[in-house]
C-alpha positions as a Markdown table, in Angstrom:
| # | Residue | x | y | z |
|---|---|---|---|---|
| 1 | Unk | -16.2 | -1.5 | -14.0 |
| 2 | Unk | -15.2 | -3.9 | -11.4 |
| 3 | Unk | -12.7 | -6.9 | -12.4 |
| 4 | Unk | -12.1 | -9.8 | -10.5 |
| 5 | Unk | -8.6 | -11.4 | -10.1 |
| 6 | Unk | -7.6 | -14.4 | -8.7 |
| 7 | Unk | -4.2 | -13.5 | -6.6 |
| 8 | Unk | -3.2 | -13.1 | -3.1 |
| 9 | Unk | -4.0 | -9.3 | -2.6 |
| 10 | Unk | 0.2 | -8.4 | -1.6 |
| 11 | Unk | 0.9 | -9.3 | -5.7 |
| 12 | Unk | -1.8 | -6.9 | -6.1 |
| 13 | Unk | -0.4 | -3.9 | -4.4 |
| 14 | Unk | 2.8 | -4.5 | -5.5 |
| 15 | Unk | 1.9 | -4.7 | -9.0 |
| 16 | Unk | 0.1 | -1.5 | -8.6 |
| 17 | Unk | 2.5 | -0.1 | -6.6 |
| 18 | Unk | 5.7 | -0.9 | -9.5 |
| 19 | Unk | 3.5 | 1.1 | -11.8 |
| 20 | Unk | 2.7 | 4.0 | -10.5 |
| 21 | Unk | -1.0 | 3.5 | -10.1 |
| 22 | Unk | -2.4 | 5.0 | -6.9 |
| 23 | Unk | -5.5 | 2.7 | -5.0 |
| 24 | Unk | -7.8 | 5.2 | -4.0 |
| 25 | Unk | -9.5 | 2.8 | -1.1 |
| 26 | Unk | -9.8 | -0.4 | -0.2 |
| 27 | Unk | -12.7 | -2.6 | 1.8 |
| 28 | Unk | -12.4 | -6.6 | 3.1 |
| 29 | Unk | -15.7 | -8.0 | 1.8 |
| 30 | Unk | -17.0 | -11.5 | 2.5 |
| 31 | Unk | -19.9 | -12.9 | -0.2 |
| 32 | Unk | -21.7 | -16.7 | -0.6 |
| 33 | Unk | -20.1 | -16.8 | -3.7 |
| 34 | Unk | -16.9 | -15.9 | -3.4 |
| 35 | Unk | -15.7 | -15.9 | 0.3 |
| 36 | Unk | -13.7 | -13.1 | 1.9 |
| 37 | Unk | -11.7 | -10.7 | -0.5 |
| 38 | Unk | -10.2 | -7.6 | -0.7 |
| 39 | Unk | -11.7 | -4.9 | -3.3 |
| 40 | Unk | -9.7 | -2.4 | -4.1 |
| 41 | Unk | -10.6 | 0.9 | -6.1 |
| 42 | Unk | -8.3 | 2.6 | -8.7 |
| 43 | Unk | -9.1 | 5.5 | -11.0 |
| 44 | Unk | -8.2 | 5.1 | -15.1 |
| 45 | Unk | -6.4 | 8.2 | -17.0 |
| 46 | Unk | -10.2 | 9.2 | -17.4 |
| 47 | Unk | -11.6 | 9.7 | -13.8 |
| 48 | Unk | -13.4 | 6.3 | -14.1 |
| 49 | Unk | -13.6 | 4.2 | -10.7 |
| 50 | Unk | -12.5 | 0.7 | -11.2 |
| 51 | Unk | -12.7 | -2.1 | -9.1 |
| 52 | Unk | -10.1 | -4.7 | -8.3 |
| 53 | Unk | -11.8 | -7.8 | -6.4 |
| 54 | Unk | -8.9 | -10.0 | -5.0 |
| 55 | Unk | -10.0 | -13.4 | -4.5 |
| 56 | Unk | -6.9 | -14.3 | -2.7 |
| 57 | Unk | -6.5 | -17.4 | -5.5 |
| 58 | Unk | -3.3 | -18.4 | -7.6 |
C-alpha cells in the first residue's frame, strides 16, 4: 500500500518517530508528476510494507 502525504518530510519523521513506529528505509525520488519527494517505507503490526510518499507540501 503506498500513501501519499502532503507535508515537509521532518513532520513526517517526527510524527513517526513520537509514536514508536520504526521506517524501515527511505529513497529521494523525483517523478513528472509529482517532482522530488521522499518515500519512506514502514511495516504495519502485520508485516505488510507500506509506503509513505512525502510530497514536501502543507
Amino acid at each position: 500500500m503506498a500513501l501519499r502525504i502532503p507535508q515537509p518530510p521532518d513532520a513526517i519523521e517526527t510524527l513517526l518517530d513520537d509514536n514508536g513506529i520504526s521506517i524501515d528505509s527511505t529513497a529521494e525520488r523525483e517523478s513528472d508528476a509529482l517532482g522530488a519527494y521522499t518515500t519512506y517505507y514502514v511495516s504495519d503490526p502485520f508485516g505488510y510494507t507500506i509506503e509513505l510518499i512525502v510530497t514536501n507540501e502543507e
